[in-house]
C-alpha positions in Angstrom: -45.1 -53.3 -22.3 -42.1 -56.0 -23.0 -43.2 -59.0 -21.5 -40.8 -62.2 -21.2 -40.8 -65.6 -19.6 -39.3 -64.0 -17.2 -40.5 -60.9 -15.9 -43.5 -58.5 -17.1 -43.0 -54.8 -17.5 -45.4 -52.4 -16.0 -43.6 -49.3 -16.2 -44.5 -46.8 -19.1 -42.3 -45.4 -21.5 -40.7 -42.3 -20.3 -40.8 -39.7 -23.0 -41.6 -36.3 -24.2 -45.4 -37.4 -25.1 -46.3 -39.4 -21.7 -49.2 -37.5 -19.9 -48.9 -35.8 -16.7 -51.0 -34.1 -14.3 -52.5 -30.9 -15.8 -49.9 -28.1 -14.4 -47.2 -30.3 -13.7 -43.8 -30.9 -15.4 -43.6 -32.4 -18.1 -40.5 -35.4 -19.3 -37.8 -34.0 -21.0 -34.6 -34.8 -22.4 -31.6 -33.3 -23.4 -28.7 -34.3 -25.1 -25.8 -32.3 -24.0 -23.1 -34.8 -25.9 -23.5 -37.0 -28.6 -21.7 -40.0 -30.9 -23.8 -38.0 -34.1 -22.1 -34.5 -33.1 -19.1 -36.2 -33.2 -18.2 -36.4 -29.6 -16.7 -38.8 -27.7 -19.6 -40.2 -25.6 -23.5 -39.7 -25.1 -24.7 -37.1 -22.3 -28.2 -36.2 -21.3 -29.9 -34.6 -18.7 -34.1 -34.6 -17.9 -35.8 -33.0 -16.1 -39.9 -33.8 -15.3 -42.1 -34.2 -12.0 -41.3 -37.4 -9.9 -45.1 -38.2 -10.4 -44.2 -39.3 -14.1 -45.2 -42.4 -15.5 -44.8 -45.7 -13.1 -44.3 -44.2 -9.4 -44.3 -44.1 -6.0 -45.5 -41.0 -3.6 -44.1 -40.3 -0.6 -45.8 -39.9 2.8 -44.6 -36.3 2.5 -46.5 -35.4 -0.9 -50.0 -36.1 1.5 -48.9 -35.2 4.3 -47.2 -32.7 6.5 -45.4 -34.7 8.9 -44.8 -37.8 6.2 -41.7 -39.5 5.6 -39.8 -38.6 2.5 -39.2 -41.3 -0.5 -35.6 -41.5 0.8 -36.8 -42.4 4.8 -39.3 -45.1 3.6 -38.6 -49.1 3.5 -37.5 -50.8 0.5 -39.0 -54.0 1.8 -42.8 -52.2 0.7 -42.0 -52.1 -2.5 -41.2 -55.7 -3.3 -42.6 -58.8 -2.2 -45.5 -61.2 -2.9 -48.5 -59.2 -4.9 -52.1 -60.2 -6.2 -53.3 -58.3 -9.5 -57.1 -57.8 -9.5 -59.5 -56.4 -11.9 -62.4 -54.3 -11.7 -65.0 -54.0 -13.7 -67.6 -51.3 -14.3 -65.2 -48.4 -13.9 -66.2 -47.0 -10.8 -65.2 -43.8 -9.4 -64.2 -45.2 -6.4 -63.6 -48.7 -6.2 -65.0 -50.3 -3.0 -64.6 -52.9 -1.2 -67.8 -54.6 -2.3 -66.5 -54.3 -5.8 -63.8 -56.8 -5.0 -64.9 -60.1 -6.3 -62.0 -62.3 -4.9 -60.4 -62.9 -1.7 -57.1 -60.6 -0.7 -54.3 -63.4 -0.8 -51.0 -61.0 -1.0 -49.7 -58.0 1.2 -49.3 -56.3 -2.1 -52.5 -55.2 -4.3 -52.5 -53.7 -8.0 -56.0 -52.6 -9.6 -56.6 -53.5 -12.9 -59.3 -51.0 -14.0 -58.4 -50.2 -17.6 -59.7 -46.2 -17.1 -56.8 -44.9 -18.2 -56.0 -47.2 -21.1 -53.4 -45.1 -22.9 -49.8 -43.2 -20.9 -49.5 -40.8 -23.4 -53.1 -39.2 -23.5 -54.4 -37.8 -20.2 -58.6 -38.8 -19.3 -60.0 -37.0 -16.0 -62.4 -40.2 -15.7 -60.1 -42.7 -14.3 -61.1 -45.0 -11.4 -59.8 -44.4 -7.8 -60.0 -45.9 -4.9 -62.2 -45.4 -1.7 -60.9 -45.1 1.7 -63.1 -47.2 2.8 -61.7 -50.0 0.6 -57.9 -48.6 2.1 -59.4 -49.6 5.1 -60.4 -53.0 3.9 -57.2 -53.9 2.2 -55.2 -53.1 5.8 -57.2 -55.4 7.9 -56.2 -58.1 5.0 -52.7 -57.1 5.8 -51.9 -55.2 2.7 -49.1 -53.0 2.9 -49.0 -51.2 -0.8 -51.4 -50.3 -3.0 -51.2 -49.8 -6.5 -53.6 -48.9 -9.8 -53.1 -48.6 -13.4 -54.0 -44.6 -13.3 -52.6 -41.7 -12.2 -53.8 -41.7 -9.0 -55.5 -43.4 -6.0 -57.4 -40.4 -5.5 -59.8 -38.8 -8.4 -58.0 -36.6 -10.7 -59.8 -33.3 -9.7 -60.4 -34.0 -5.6 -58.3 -32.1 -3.6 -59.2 -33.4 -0.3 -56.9 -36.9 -1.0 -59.0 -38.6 1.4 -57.4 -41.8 0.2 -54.4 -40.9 0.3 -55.5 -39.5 3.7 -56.2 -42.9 4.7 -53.0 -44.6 3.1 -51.2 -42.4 5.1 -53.5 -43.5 9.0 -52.2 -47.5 8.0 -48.9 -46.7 7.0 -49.1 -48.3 3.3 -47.2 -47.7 0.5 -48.4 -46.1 -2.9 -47.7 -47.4 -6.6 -49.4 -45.4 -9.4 -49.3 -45.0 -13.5 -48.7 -48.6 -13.7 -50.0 -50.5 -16.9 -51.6 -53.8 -16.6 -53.6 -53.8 -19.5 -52.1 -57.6 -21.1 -51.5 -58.7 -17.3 -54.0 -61.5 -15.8 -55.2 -61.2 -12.6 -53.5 -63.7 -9.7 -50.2 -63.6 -7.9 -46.6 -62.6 -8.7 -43.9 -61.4 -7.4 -43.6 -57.3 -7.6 -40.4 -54.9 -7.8 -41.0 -51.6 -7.9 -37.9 -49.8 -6.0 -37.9 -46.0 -5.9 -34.9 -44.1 -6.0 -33.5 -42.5 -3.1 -34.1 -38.8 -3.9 -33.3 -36.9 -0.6 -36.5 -35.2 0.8 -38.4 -36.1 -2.2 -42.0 -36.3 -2.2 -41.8 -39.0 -4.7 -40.0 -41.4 -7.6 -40.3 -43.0 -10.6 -39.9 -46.4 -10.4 -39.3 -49.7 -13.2 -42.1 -51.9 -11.6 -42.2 -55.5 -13.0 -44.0 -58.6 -12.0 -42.2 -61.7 -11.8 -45.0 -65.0 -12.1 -45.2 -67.4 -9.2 -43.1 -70.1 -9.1 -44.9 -73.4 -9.3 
């Protein structure tokens, strides 16, 4: 993760080793024209799922009558954000396992349970819906974590996503927070605008609070 004085970079890098869910696509790269074959310019294509590495889902990947990526507001995706840890690794973190106040409409969870991009774990932390619930009567509107998904990685029944989906939040996954401290910044995290896509990458960063 480049970090600056700047900004801090929370987005994975996207290559050919970066884990995905079991059964999905994996990244890939091709290089269709190169400087080193002798050509005139460099040409690649990919191809992968849009669930790869830092993302956002859509409405529409948990639910039938959801919005697509390219319907949604950009004004979710950036704004004000709070960065909290939890400890303990919990399967699904609760709101009793939130040891500070909520003081942004933007919340990533630092959990460190799934510590390395490029190696996939089943025993990452989620989050509850009852804690979904919590977060919206605190007047978050997104949601993030630093694992693949809010949800655990083998339920099926996405009640959290479920519950995203009854307050109308937004959803930021595969983020990495490992050498970011907790407290407020500023987040960008735009997705692209994929037509009737169920969900993007995104290059999240955190910009630190002006004092």
């Amino acid at each position: 993760m480049d970090m600056t004085g700047q900004y801090i970079d929370i987005s994975p890098v996207l290559r050919p080793a970066i884990a995905v869910f079991p059964g999905d696509t994996p990244f890939s790269r091709t290089v269709n024209m190169s400087f080193k074959e002798g050509q005139h310019l460099d040409l690649s294509d990919i191809k992968t799922t849009l669930h790869v590495g830092a993302h956002t889902d859509a409405p529409s990947h948990y639910h039938g009558d959801g919005k697509t990526i390219d319907e949604r507001s950009l004004t979710m995706y950036f704004g004000p954000c709070q960065v909290i840890e939890v400890t303990g690794k919990p399967v699904r973190i609760k709101p009793e396992d939130i040891k500070v106040a909520i003081t942004a409409p933007r919340i990533l969870f630092k959990t460190n349970s799934f510590p390395d991009p490029n190696h996939w774990n089943d025993d990452f932390s989620a989050l509850s819906p009852e804690l979904i619930h919590f977060l919206k009567k605190n007047g978050v509107i997104l949601v993030g974590i630093d694992t693949p998904s809010v949800d655990p990685a083998t339920d099926q029944t996405l009640v959290s996503h479920k519950a995203i989906y009854e307050n109308d939040m937004a959803i930021l996954e595969g983020i990495i927070l490992t050498r970011v401290n907790p407290g407020n910044y500023q987040l960008i995290a735009l997705p692209l605008r994929i037509e009737g896509a169920d969900a993007s990458p995104v290059r999240a960063i955190l910009l630190p609070e002006k004092k």
